[in-house]
Every structure is written in C-alpha cells, then in structure tokens.
C-alpha positions as CSV (number, residue, x, y, z in Angstrom):
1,X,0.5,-15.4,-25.8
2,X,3.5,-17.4,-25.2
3,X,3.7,-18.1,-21.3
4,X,6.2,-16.3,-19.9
5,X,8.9,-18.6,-17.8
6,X,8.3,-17.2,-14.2
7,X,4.5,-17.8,-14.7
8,X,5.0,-21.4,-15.9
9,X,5.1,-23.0,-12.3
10,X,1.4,-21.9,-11.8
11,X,0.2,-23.2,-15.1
12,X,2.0,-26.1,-14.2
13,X,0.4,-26.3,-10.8
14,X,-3.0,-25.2,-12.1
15,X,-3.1,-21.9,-10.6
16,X,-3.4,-20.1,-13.8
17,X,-5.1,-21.9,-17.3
18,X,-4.3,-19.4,-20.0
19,X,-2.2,-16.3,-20.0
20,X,-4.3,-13.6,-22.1
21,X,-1.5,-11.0,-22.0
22,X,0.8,-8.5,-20.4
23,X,-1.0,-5.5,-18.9
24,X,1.9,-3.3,-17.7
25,X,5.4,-3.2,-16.8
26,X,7.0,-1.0,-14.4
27,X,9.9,0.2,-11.9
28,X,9.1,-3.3,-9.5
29,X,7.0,-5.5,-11.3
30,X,5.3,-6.3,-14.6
31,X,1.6,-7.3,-14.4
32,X,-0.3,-10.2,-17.0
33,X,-3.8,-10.7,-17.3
34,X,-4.4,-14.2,-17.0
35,X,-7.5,-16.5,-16.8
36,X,-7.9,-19.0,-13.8
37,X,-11.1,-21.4,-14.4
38,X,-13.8,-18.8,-15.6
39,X,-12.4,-16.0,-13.5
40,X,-9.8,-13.2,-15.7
41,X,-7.4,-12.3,-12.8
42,X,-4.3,-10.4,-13.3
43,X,-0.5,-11.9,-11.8
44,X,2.0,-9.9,-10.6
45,X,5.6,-11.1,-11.5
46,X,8.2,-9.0,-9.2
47,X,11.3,-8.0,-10.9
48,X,15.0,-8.8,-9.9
49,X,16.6,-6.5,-7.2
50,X,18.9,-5.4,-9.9
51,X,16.5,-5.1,-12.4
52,X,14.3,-2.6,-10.8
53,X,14.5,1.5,-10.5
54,X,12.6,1.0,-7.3
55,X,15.5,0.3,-4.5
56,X,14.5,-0.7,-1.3
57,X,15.4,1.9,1.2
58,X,15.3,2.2,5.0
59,X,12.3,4.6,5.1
60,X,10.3,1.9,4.1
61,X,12.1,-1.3,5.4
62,X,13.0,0.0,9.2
63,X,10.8,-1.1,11.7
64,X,9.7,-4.6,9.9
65,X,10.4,-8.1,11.1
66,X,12.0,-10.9,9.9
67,X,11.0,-14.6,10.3
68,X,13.8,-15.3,12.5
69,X,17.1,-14.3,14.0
70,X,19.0,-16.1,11.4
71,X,17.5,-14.1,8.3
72,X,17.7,-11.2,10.3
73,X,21.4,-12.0,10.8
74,X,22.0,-12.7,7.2
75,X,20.2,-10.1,6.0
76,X,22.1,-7.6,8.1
77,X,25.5,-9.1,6.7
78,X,24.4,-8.7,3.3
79,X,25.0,-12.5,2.3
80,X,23.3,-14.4,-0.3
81,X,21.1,-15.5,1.8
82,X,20.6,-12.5,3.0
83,X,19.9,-10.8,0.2
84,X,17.4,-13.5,-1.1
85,X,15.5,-13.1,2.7
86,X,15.3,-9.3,2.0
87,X,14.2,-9.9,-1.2
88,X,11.6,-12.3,-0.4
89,X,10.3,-10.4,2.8
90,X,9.8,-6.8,0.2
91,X,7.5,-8.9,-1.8
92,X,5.7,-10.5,1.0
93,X,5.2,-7.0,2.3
94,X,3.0,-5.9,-0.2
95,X,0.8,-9.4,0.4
96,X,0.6,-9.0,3.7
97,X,-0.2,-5.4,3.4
98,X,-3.0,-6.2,0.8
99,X,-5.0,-8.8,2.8
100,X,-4.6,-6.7,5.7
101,X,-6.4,-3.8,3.9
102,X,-8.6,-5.7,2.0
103,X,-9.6,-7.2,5.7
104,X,-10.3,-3.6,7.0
105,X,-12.1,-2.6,4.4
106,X,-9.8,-0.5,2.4
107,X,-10.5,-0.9,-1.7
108,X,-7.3,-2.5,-2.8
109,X,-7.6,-5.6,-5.5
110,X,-8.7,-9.0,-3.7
111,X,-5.2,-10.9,-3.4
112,X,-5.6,-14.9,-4.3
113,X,-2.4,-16.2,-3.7
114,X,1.2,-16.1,-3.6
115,X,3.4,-18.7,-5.2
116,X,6.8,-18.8,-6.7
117,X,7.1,-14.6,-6.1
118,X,4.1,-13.7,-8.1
119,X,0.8,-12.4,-6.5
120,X,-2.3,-13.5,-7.8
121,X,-5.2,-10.6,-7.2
122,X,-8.4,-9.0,-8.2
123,X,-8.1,-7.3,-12.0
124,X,-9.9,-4.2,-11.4
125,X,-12.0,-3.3,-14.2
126,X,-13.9,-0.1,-15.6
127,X,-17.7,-0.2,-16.5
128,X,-17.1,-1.5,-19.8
129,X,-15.4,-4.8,-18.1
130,X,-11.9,-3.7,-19.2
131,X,-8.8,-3.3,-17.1
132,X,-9.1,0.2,-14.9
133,X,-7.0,2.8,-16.1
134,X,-4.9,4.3,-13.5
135,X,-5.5,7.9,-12.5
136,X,-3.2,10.1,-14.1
137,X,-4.4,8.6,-17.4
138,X,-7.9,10.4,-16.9
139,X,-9.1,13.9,-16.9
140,X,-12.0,15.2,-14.4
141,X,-14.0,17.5,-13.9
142,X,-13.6,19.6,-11.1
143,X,-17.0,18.1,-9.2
144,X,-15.5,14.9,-9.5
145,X,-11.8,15.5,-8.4
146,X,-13.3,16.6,-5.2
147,X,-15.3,13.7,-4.7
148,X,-12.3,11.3,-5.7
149,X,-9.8,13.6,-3.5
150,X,-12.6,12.8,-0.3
151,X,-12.9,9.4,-1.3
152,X,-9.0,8.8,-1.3
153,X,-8.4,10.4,1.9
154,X,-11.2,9.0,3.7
155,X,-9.3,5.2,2.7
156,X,-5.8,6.7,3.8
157,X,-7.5,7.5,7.0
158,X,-8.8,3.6,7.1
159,X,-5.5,2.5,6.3
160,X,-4.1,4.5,8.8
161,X,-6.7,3.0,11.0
162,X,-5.4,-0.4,10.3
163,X,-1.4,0.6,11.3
164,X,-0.6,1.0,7.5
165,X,0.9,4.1,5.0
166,X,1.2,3.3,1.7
167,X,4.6,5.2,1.5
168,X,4.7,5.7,-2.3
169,X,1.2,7.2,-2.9
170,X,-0.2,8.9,-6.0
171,X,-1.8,9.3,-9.0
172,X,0.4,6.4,-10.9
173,X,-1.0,3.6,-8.5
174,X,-4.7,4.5,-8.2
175,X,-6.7,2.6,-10.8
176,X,-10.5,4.4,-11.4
177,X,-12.1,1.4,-11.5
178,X,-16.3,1.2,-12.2
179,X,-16.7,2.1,-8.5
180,X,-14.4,4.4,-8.0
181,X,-10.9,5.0,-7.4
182,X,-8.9,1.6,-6.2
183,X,-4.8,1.6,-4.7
184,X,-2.6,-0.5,-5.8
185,X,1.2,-1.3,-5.6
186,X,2.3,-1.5,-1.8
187,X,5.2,-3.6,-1.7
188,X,6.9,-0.6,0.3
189,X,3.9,0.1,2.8
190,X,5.4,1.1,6.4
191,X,4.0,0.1,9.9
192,X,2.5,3.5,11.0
193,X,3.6,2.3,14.6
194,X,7.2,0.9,13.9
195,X,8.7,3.7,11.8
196,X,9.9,6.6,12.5
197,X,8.9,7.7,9.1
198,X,5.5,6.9,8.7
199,X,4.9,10.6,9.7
200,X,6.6,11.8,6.6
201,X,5.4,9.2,4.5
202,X,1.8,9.9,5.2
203,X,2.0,14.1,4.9
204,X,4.0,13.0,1.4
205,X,1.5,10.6,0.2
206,X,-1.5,12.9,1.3
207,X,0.5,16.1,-0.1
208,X,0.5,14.2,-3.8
209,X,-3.4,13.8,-3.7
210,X,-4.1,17.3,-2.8
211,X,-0.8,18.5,-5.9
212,X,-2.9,16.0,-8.4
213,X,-6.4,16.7,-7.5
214,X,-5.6,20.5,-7.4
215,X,-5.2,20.5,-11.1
216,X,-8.3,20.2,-11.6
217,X,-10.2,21.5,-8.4
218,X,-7.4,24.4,-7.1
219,X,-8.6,25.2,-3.3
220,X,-7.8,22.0,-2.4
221,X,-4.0,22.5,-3.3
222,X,-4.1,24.8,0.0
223,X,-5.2,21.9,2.3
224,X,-3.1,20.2,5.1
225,X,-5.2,16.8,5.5
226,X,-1.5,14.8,6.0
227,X,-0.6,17.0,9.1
228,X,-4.3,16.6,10.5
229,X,-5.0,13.4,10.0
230,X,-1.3,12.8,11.5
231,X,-1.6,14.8,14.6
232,X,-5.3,12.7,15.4
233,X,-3.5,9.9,14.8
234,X,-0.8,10.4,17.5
235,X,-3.5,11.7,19.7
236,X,-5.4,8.6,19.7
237,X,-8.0,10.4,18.4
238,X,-8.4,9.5,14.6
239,X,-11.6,7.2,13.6
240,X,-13.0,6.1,10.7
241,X,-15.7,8.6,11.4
242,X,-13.7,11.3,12.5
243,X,-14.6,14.6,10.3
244,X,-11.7,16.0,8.6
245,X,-11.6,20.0,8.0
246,X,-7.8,19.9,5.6
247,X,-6.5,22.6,8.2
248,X,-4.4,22.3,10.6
249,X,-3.3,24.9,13.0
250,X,0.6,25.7,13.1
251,X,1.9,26.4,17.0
252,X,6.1,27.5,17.0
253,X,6.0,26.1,20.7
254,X,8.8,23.5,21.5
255,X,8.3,20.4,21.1
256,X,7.8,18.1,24.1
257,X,10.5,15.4,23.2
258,X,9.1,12.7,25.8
259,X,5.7,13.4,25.3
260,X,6.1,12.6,21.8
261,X,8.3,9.3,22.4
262,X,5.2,8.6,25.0
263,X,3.0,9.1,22.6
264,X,5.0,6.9,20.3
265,X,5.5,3.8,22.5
266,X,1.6,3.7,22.8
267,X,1.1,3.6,19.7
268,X,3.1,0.6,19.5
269,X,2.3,-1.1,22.2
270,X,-1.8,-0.9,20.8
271,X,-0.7,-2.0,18.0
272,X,1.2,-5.3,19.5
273,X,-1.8,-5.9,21.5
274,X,-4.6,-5.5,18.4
275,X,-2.1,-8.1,16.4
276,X,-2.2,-10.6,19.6
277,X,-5.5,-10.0,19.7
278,X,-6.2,-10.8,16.1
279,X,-3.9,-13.9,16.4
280,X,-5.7,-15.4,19.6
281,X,-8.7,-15.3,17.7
282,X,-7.2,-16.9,15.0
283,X,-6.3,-20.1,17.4
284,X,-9.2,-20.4,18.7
C-alpha cells in the first residue's frame, strides 16, 4: 500500500521497509502492519488531539510528571506549547507504560521504538500467524472464560504490582493471541501511587472483566476481585502470589481518614524509593 505520510520518516530512516497494510483505526490511534527487515511488526500512528473521541482527562493525567517546570508551566496555561508537551507526554505514557510492563512480566506487545509519535511494537498473532483478534470478537465457552477471566486478573494484579492500572480496561483492548489473552492500548494508564483515582480505575477495569466474562460463565458476574485486590494493595499486602477468593467483605464502619492518607503516602514514598532504586542501578 501507499505509505501513509506520518509513517514516511521511518521508511526514510529505515525503521520500517514496507508498509503491508492498515490493521485498525480507532478513538486514539490507527494501527499498520508493517515489515522491518524479516520481522512483520505493527506501528502505531497517534491521532490529533482534535481528531480523537478519546479526550484526555484528569483521572488519568493527575499525578504524572512533566520533564520540567517550563512544560509544566506551559502546559498548565494551555499555550501552544503547552498543548504540544501535553500531547507529547499522553503518547509517551503509553511507552513508558509498556516497557515497564513488559519489564515486570506483564503480556503486553514488545514495544521497539518510538519515533516521530508512532510506536513500534510486537504484532500479536493467533496460531495461524495472523494478527490476534481482540476479545469481544470471539465467543467462549464457559471453561475457557474462566480460565481467561483468572488469567486476566492475575496480570492486573502484576501490573498493580508494578505501580500501574490500565484505567480503560476491557474486552476491546485484549487481543487472544496463540498464548492467550494479551492487553493492549495504555496511553491513559495511571500511577497506582500518584492518583487519587487509581482506586476507581482499578474496581472499573476489574468490574468490566467480571460484566464480559459473565456472559459466558455467570457466577463470576457476582465477584468483587477489584475491591480485594484494592484493599491488599493498600495494605501492603498484595503479591504476585497472593491467592485471590473475588469476595470481599463489606464493614459500614467509618472510615479512618488519616489512616488512609498514611496508608497513601507509603504507598508513594515505596514507590519513589523502588524507581531510585531501579535508576541507581541503571548508573551503575
């Protein structure tokens, strides 16, 4: 196919030999399958602020940091500039957000690189080699909708693990690939330690799993994984290990403002001292 003008810099470059063709298009991005040397990878071109249905919001954005005080400035003013840095740091999110998962072990597609606001990553493929459908293209049985429903909240717990909520999960951004099921788009992924609605987020993202997979498998529509996996969480006491049971036992007591904004502010102060951890290792 012809190649389309915002991928032209990396054929140009030689980051891409051949576009084979577009794969989807949707409310942030549109997605091509493209060839790079003998590898078929698949490039991500995000869309214009104004030309997506997907507006960034504060639910998503509080909490994340800029590069420095002048973008953050700008950004807060709402200047060109501004706008551009705000545009450039959504679409970085969902890089950094991928090779952080991909780093803990979570199954998102490999990213490559990033160049000229398109993401090079992993196409994810079926067993016949072609690209994975996503999810709510399939029907299961209701064996397998279990095991796919364990399988998807055992990686939201490892994300979790890793500081991260996905924020827009469900059925439309899992891909069933040969191995199972794969999550993609996560350009609006939160810091589960800097914002103050990761908690909702989570219970929401979890809450469409349990709506989607019930179609097929029912009893699990009655489960309440978000709110217990959520409550280890701000216990300290959530692993990748931990055993899940879905309940989660309701109290009407009051809640214990401070020990909750404690509870918080060690949460984020772990969390500052894993990622100075993991960036003194980089140094040395």
């Amino acid at each position: 196919m012809k190649t389309p003008q915002r991928l032209a810099p990396l054929v140009e470059d030689g980051l891409i030999d051949d576009v084979v063709r577009q794969l989807m298009s949707g409310k942030e991005a549109t997605v091509y399958v493209v060839r790079c040397g003998d590898e078929v990878r698949c490039a991500k071109v995000y869309k214009e602020a104004n030309k997506r249905s997907f507006r960034q919001s504060v639910d998503y954005t509080e909490g994340r940091k800029v590069k420095n005080s002048r973008q953050g400035r700008a950004m807060a003013k709402g200047s060109k500039f501004g706008r551009e840095s705000q545009e450039a740091a959504w679409q970085s999110a969902e890089v950094d957000a991928l090779y952080r998962l991909a780093n803990a072990g979570v199954r998102v597609p490999e990213p490559y690189n990033f160049y000229e606001g398109v993401l090079l990553m992993e196409l994810v493929v079926d067993a016949n080699g072609n690209a994975a459908p996503r999810l709510n293209d399939i029907t299961l049985s209701a064996d397998e909708a279990r095991v796919h429903h364990q399988s998807l909240i055992k990686q939201v717990v490892r994300m979790l693990c890793a500081g991260i909520v996905h924020g827009d999960l469900s059925e439309f951004n899992i891909l069933m690939s040969a191995d199972g099921p794969v999550i993609i788009d996560l350009p609006q992924a939160v810091d589960a330690a800097g914002n103050n609605n990761a908690r909702t987020l989570l219970e929401r993202d979890v809450s469409n799993l349990s709506d989607y997979f019930g179609r097929f498998a029912p009893e699990l529509l009655t489960t309440e994984y978000g709110k217990e996996i959520w409550a280890l969480y701000a216990h300290g006491d959530l692993t990748l290990d931990t055993q899940l049971t879905g309940r989660f036992r309701h109290t009407n007591k009051p809640v214990d403002l401070k020990s909750v904004m404690r509870e918080i502010d060690d949460i984020k102060k772990a969390e500052e001292m894993r990622l100075l951890r993991m960036a003194e290792a980089k140094a040395s």
